[in-house]
C-alpha positions as CSV (number, residue, x, y, z in Angstrom):
1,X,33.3,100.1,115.8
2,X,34.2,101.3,119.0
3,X,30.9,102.9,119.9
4,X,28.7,100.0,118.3
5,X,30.6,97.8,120.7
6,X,29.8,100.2,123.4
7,X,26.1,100.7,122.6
8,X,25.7,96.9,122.4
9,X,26.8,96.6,126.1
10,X,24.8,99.1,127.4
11,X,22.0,97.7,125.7
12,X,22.7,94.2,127.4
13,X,22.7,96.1,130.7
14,X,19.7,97.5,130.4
15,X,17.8,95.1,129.2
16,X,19.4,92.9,132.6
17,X,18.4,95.4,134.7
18,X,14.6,95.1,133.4
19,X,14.2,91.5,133.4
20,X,15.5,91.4,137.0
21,X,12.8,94.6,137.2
22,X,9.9,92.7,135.6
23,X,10.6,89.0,137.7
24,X,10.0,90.5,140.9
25,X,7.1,88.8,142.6
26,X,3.6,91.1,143.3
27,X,3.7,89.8,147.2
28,X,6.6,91.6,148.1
29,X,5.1,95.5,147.4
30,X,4.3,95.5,151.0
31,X,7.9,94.8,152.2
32,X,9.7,97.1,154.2
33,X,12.8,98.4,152.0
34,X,15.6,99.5,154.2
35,X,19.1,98.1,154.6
36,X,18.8,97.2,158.5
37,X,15.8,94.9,157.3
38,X,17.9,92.6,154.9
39,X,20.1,89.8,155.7
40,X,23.2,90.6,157.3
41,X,26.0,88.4,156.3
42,X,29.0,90.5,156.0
43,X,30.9,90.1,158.8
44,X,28.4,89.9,161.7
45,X,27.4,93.4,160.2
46,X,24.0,94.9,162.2
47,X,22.8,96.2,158.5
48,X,24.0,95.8,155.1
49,X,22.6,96.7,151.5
50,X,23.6,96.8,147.9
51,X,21.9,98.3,144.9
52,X,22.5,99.0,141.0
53,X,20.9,101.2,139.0
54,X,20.4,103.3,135.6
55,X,20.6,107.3,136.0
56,X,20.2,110.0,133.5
57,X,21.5,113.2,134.2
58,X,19.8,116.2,132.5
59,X,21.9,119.4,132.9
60,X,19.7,122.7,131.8
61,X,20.6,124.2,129.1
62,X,21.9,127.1,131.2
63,X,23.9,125.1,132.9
64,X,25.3,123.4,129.3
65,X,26.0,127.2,127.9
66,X,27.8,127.9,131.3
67,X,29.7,125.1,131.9
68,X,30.4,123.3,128.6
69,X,28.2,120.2,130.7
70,X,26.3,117.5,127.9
71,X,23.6,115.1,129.4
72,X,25.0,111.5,130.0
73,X,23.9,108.1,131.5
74,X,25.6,106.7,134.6
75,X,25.5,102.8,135.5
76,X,26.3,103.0,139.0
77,X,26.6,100.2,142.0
78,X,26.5,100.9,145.5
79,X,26.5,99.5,149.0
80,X,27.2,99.7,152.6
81,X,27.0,97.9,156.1
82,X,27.3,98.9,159.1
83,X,28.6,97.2,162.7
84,X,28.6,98.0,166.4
85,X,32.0,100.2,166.0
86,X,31.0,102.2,162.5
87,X,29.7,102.0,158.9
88,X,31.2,101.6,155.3
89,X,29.9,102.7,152.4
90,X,31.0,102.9,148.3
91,X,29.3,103.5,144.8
92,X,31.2,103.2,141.4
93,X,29.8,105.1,138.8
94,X,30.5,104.2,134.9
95,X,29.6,107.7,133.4
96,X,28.5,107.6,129.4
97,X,28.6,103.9,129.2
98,X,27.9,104.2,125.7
99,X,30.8,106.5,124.8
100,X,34.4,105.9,123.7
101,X,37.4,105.8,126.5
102,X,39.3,108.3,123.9
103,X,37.2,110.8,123.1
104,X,36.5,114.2,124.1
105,X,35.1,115.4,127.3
106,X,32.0,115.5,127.8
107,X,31.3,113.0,124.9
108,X,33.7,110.2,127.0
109,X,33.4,107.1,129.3
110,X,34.3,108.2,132.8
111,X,35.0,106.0,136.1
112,X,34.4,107.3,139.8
113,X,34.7,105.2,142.6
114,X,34.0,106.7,146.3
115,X,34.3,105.0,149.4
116,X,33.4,106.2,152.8
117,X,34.6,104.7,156.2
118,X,33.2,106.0,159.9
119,X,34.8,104.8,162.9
120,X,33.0,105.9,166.2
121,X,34.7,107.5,168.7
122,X,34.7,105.7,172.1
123,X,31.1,105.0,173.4
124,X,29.6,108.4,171.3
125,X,27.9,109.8,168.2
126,X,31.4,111.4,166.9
127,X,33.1,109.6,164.3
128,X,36.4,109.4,162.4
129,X,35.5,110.3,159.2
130,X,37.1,109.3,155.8
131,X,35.9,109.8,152.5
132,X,37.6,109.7,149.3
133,X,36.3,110.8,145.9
134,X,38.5,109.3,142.5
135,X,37.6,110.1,138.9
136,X,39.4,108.9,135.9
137,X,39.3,109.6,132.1
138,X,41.8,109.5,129.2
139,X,43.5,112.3,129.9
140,X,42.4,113.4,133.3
141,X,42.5,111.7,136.9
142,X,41.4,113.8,140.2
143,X,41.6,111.9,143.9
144,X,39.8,113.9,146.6
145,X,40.8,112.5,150.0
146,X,39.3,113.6,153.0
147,X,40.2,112.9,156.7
148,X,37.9,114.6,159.5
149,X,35.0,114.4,162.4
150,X,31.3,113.5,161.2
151,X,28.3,113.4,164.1
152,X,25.5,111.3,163.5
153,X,22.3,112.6,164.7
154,X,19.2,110.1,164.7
155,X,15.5,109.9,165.8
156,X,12.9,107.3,166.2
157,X,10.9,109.2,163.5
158,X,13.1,108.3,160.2
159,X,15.1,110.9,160.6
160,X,19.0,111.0,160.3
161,X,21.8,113.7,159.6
162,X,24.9,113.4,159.9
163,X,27.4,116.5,159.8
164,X,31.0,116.4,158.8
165,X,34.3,118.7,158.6
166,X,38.0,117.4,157.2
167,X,41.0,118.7,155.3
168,X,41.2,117.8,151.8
169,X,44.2,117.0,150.4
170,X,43.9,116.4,146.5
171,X,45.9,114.6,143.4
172,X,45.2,115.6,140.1
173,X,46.3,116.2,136.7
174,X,47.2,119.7,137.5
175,X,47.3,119.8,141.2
176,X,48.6,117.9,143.8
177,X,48.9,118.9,147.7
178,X,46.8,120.1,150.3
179,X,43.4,122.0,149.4
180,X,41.9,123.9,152.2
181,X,39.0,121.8,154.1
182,X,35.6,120.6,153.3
183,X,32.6,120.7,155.4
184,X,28.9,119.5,154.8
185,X,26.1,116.9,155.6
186,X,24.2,113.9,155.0
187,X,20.5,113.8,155.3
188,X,17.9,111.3,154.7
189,X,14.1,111.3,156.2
190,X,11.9,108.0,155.6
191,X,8.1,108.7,155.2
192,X,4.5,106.9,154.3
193,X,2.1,108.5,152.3
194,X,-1.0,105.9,151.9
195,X,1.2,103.2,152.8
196,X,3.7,104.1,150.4
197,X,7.5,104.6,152.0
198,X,9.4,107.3,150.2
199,X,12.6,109.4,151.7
200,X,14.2,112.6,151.1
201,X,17.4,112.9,150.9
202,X,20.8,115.3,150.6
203,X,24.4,115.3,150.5
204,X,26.3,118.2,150.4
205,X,30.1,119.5,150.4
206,X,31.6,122.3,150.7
207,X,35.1,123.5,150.1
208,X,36.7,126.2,151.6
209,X,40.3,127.8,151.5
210,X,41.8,126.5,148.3
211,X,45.2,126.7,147.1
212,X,45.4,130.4,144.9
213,X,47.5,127.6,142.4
214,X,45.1,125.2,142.3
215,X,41.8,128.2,140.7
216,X,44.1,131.1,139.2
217,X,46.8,131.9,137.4
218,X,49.3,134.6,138.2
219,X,48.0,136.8,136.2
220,X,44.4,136.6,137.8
221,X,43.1,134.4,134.9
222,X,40.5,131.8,136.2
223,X,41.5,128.2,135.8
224,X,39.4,125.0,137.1
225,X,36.9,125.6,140.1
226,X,37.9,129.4,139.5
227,X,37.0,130.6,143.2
228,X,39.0,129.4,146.7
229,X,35.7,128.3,147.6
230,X,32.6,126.0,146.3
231,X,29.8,123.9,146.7
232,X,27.9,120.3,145.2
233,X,25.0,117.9,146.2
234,X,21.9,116.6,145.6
235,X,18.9,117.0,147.4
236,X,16.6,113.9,146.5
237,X,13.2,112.4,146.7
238,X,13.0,108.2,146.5
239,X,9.7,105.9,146.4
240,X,10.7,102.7,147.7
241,X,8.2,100.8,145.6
242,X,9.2,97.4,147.2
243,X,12.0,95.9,149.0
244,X,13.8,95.7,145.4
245,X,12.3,98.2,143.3
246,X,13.3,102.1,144.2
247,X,13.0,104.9,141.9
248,X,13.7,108.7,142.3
249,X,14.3,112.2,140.9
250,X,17.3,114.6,142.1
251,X,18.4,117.6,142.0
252,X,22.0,118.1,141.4
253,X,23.8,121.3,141.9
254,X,27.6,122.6,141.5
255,X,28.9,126.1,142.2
256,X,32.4,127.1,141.1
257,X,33.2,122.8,141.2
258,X,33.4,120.2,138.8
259,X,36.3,122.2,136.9
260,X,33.6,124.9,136.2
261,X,33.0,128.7,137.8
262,X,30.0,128.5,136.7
263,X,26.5,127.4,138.5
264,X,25.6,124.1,137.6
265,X,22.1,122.1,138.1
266,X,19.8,119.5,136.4
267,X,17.8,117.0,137.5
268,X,18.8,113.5,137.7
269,X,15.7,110.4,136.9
270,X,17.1,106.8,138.8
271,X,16.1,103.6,138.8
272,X,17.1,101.2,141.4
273,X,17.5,97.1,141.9
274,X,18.3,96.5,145.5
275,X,20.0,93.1,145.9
């Protein structure tokens, strides 16, 4: 009963998200996409956005044997803005939609929510960074909070990248405490081909100096991440078919993360309505 109930709401989503898909008027294909061309409204914000969408991730099978990892479907809502003294920006991801709270992992409904907040630092580029990553099932939670510096780095031709470094401190089911440090980067690079605007994109972390506790047991056993150090991204490519219509392919990767020693990849297929 359960999973009829389920399936019945993600068919109701979908079929939302592709009559809001199919109403969109021809004339505005040639509309530039980007967030700092919409409306801003939210307080006296220079830029703001917001998007949902419909993902599929499609682990190899590699990655399946590894890791234990089964395909799912994400429903995921995002959105940001940004003002004279920093930026904000979220998603919330409902992970196998279609699934049952109870059962067992991978075959369950998941919920992650991350937010990130940059404050610049006096009249610069450097920013206080915070990000904080939260994922919660039945029987497991994990909170990822990350304090540190970020850089943005920007350039009349589309591009931007934006650095970062921070300690993480992390609450979990079986952890709790400080957790060595992150690092990585933001990228994204706008582009025409034929009039067309499509981007490139990346995010990437990675953790360094772990807790011994936290990947192995005293008895040198591996547990979790397995390894006191590890890395996950994306690296994507978008086609902004108009200002409300985006669609994309990425690549998403995981090394000795996601509860997993193992290497983990597959492609993720998106499909985007941008309010």
């Amino acid at each position: 009963m359960e999973s009829a109930t389920a399936n019945n709401c993600v068919y109701m989503l979908l079929s939302i998200l592709l009559l809001i898909i199919t109403s969109v008027n021809a004339e505005e294909l040639d509309d530039i996409v980007h967030a700092d061309k919409q409306k801003k409204n939210f307080l006296n914000s220079n830029y703001i956005f917001s998007n949902v969408s419909f993902n599929y991730l499609d682990w190899t099978s590699g990655t399946e044997k590894r890791s234990g990892k089964a395909d799912f479907i994400y429903l995921e809502f995002e959105g940001g803005a940004g003002w004279d003294w920093g930026d904000f920006y979220f998603f919330t991801d409902l992970e196998n939609p279609e699934e049952s709270w109870t059962n067992t992992s991978p075959d369950n409904m998941r919920f992650v929510f991350k937010p990130k907040l940059n404050i610049k630092l006096a009249d610069s580029n450097w920013l206080l960074h915070i990000q904080n990553y939260y994922l919660k099932e039945d029987d497991f939670y994990v909170n990822n909070f990350v304090p540190g510096i970020a850089y943005n780095f920007i350039t009349d031709s589309g591009l931007w990248f934006q650095p970062f470094f921070g300690g993480h401190y992390q609450n979990s089911t079986f952890y709790s405490g400080w957790n060595g440090y992150m690092t990585g980067w933001l990228f994204n690079y706008d582009f025409l081909v034929k009039k067309q605007k499509f981007a490139v994109s990346q995010w990437h972390e990675y953790e360094f100096d772990r807790d011994k506790e936290h990947y192995q047991l005293d008895d040198g056993t591996r547990i979790g991440d397995g390894s006191s150090s590890g890395t996950n991204g994306a690296i994507a490519l978008w086609w902004h078919i108009n200002k409300k219509i985006t669609t994309g392919i990425q690549y998403r990767y995981a090394d000795k993360k996601l509860g997993s020693y193992r290497y983990q990849a597959g492609p993720i297929y998106t499909l985007k309505y941008n309010f």
